[in-house]
PANUGU-637658 format. One record per residue (C-alpha): y, x, z; residue number from 1; residue in three letters. Coordinates in pm, 1 decimal, m for minus. Each point is the difference from the previous one (the first is absolute). Example, Ala and Ser with C-alpha at 12.3 -4.5 7.8 and 13.67 -1.06 7.14 Angstrom:
REM residues 2
+----------+----------+----------+-----+-----+
:    north :     east :       up :   k :   r :
+----------+----------+----------+-----+-----+
:   m450.0 :   1230.0 :    780.0 :   1 : ALA :
:    344.0 :    137.0 :    m66.0 :   2 : SER :
+----------+----------+----------+-----+-----+
This chain:
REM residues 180
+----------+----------+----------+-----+-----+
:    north :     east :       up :   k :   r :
+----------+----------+----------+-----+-----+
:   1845.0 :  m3428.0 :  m1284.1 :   1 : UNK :
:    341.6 :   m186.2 :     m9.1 :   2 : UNK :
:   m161.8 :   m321.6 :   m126.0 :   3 : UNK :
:   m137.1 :    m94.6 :    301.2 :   4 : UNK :
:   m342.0 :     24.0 :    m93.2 :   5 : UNK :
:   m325.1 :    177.8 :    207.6 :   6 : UNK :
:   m184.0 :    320.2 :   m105.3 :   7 : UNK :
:   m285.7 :     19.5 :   m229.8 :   8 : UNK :
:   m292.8 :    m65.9 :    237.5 :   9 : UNK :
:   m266.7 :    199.0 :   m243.0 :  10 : UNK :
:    177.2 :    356.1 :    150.0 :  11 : UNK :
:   m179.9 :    162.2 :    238.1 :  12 : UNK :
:     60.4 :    330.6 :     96.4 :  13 : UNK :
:   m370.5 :     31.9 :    139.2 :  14 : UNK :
:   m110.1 :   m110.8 :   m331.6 :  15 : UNK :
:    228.1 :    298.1 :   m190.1 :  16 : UNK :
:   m159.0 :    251.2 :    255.2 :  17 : UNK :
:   m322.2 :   m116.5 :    m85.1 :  18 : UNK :
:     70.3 :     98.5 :   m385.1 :  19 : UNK :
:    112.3 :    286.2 :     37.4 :  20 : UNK :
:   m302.2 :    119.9 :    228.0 :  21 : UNK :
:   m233.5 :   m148.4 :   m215.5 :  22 : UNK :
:    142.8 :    188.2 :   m310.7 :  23 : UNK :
:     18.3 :    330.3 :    149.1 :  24 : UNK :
:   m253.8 :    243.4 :   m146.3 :  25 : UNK :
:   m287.3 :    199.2 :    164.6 :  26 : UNK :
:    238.2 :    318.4 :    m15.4 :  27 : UNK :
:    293.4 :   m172.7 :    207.2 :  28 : UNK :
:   m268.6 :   m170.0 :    227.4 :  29 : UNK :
:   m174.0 :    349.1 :     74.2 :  30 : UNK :
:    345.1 :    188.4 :     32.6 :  31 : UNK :
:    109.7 :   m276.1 :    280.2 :  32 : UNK :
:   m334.6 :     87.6 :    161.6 :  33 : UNK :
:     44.1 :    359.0 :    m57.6 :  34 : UNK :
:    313.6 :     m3.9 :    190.3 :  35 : UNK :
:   m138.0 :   m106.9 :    315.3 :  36 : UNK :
:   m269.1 :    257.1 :     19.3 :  37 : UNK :
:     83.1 :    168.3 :    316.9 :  38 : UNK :
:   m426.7 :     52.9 :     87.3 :  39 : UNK :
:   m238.4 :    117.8 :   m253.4 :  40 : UNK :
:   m103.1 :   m280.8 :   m180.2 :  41 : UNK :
:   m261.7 :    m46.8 :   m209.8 :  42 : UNK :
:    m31.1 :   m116.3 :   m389.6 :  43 : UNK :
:   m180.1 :   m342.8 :    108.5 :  44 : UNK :
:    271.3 :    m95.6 :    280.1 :  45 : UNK :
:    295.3 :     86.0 :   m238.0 :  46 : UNK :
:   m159.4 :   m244.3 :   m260.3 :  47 : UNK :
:    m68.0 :   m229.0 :    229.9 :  48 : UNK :
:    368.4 :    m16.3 :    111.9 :  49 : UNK :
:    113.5 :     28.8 :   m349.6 :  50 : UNK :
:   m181.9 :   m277.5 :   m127.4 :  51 : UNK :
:   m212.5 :    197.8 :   m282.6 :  52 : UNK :
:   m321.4 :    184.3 :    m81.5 :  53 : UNK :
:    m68.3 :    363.7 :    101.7 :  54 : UNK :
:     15.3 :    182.2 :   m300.4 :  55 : UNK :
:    373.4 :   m172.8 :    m65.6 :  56 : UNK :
:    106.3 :    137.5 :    350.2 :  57 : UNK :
:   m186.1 :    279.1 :    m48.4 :  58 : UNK :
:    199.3 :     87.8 :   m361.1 :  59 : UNK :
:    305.2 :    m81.0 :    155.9 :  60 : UNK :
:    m25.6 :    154.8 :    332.4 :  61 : UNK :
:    m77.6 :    342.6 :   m163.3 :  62 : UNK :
:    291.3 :    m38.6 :   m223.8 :  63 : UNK :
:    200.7 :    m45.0 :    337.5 :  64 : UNK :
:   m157.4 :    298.7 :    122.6 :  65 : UNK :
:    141.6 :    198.9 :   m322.0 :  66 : UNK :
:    337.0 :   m171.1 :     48.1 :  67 : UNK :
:     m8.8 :    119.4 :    358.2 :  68 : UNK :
:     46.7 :   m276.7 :    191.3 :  69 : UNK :
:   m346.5 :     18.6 :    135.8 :  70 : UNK :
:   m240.3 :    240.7 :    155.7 :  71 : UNK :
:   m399.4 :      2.0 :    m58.3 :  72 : UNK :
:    m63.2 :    112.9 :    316.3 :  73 : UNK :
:   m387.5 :    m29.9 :    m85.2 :  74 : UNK :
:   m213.1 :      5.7 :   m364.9 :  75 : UNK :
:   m364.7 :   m173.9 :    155.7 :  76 : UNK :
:    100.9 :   m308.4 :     77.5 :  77 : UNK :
:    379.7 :     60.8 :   m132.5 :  78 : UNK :
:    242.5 :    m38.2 :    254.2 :  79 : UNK :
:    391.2 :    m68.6 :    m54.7 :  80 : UNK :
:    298.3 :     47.5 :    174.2 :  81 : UNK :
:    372.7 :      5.2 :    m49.3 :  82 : UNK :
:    155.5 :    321.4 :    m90.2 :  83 : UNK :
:    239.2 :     14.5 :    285.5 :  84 : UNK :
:    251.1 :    252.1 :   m189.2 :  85 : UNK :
:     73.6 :   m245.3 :   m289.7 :  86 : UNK :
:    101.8 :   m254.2 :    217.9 :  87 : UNK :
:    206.0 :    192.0 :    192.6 :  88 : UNK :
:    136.5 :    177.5 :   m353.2 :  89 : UNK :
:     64.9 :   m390.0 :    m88.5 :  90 : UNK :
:    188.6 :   m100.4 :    310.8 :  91 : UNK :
:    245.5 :    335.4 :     11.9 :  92 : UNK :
:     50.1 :    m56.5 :   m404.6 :  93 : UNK :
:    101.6 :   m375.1 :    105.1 :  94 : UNK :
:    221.8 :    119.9 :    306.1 :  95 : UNK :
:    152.9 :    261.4 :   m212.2 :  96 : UNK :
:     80.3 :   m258.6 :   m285.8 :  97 : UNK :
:    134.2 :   m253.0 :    212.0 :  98 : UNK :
:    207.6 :    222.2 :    235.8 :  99 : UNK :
:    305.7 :     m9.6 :   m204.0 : 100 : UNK :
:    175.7 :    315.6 :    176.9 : 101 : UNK :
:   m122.1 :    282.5 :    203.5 : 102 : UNK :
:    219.6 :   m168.0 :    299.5 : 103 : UNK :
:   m223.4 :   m334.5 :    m11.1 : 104 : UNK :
:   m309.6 :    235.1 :     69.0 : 105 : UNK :
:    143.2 :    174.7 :    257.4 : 106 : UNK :
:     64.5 :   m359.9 :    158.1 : 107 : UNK :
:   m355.7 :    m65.9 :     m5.0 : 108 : UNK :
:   m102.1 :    387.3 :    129.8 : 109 : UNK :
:    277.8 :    m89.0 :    292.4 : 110 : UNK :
:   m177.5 :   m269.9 :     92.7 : 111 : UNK :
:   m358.4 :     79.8 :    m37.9 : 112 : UNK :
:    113.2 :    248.0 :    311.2 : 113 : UNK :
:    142.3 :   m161.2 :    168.3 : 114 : UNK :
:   m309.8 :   m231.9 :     54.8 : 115 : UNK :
:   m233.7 :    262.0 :    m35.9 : 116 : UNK :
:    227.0 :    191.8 :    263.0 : 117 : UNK :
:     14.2 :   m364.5 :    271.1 : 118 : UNK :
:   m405.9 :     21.3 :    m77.9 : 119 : UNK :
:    m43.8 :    357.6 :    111.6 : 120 : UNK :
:    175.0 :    m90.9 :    272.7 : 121 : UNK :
:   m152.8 :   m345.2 :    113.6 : 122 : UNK :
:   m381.0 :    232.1 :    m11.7 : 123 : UNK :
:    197.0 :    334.5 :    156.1 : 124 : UNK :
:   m213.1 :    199.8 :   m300.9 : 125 : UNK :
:    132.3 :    184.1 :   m274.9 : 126 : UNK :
:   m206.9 :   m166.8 :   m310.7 : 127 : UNK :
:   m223.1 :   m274.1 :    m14.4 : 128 : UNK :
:   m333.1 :    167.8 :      7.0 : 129 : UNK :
:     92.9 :    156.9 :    314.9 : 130 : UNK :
:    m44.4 :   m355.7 :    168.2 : 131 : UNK :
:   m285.2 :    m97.4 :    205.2 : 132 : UNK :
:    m57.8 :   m345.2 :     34.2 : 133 : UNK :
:   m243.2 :     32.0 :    237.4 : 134 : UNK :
:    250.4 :     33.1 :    269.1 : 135 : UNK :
:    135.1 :   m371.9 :    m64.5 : 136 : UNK :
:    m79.5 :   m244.8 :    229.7 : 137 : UNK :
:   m217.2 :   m288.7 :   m207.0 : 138 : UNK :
:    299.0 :   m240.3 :     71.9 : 139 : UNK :
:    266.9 :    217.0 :   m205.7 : 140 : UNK :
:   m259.4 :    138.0 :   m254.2 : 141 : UNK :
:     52.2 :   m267.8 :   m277.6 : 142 : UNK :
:    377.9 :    106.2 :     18.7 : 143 : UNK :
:    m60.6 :    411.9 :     17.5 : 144 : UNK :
:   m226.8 :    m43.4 :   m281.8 : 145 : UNK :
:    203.5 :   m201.7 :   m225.5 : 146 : UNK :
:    314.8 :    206.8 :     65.6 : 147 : UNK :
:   m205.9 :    351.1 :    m93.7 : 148 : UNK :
:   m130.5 :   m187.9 :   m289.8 : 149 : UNK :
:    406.1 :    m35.2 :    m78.3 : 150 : UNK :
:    106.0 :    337.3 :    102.7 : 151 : UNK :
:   m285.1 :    145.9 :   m252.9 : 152 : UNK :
:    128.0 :   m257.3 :   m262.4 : 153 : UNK :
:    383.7 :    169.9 :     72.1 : 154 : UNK :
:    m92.7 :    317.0 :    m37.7 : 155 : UNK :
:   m202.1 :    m70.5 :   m320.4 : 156 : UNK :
:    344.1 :   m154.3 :   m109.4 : 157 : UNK :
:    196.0 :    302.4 :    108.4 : 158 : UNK :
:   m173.5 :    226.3 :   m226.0 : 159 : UNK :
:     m3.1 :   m212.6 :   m265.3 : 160 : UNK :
:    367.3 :    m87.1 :      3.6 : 161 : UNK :
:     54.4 :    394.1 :     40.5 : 162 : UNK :
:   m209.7 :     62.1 :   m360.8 : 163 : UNK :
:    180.8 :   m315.3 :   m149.5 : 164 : UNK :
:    360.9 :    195.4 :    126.4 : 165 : UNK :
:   m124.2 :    340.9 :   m203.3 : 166 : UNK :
:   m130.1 :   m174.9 :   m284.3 : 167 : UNK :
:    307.2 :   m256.2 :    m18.2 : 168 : UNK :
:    233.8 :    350.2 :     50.4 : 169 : UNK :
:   m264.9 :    228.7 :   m291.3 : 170 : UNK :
:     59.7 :   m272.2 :   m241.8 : 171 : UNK :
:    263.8 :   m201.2 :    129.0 : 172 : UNK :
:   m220.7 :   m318.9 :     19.8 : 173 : UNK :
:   m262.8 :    110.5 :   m247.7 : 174 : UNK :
:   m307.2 :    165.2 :     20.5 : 175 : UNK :
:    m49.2 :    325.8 :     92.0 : 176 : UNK :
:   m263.0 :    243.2 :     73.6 : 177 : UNK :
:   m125.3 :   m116.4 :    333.4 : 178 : UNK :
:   m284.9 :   m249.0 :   m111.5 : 179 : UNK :
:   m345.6 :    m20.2 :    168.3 : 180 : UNK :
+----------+----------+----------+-----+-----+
């Protein structure tokens, strides 16, 4: 804008979100919902959430069941949940693919240690379920618990980063056979 004249004042980026979520179909609305089943959930809530009838979240949930990304945990009332292994298959394919050498991995492994190492440490226990929280006085509990939440988040890291490193060094970057 060199002419010295002011933006358009019809863009809005609000209003361009609002498209796009208003043109998304049932199947991307029930896969965003899928992906933040962490409970058993049932048919009616997903739809609900997903802003469609039952039998459309019902179709497409069960085709996300065959896919694998989620679990029916229960057949009367159907119940839902994420398939933990594909999304863990998903992040290590990512980490692998993105890595760009064995070296940057081993970076990332270093340092998921290292923190996981200063945690073990700052709770004097050797993994995180060893920790009782019960212990901790209620004026330092908000800070144990959100640094075990972090230490269980590192070591969930550490193994991932260690299947990315074999995957990235079986295929040099590509897939290989460790999948969910």
């Amino acid at each position: 804008m060199t002419d010295g004249s002011a933006p358009p004042t019809d863009f809005s980026l609000a209003d361009e979100w609002e498209d796009v979520e208003a043109n998304r179909t049932v199947r991307e609305r029930v896969y965003e919902v899928a992906t933040t089943l962490t409970e058993p959930t049932a048919v009616g809530d997903v739809a609900e959430r997903a802003d469609c009838g039952k039998e459309g979240a019902r179709t497409h949930l069960e085709w996300l069941v065959d896919l694998g990304v989620l679990e029916k945990v229960a057949d009367n009332p159907a119940l839902f949940t994420r398939h933990e292994p594909y999304f863990e298959f998903r992040r290590v394919t990512e980490l692998a693919r993105d890595a760009g050498s064995a070296d940057a991995l081993d970076e990332r492994l270093d340092a998921y240690r290292e923190r996981a190492d200063a945690l073990s440490e700052h709770f004097d226990a050797a993994t995180p379920d060893a920790v009782v929280l019960d212990d901790v006085p209620d004026a330092e509990f908000e800070d144990a618990a959100d640094k075990l939440g972090e230490w269980r988040t590192v070591e969930r890291r550490l193994r991932e980063v260690r299947l990315a490193k074999l995957r990235f060094e079986g295929g040099r970057g590509a897939s290989s056979s460790v999948g969910p």
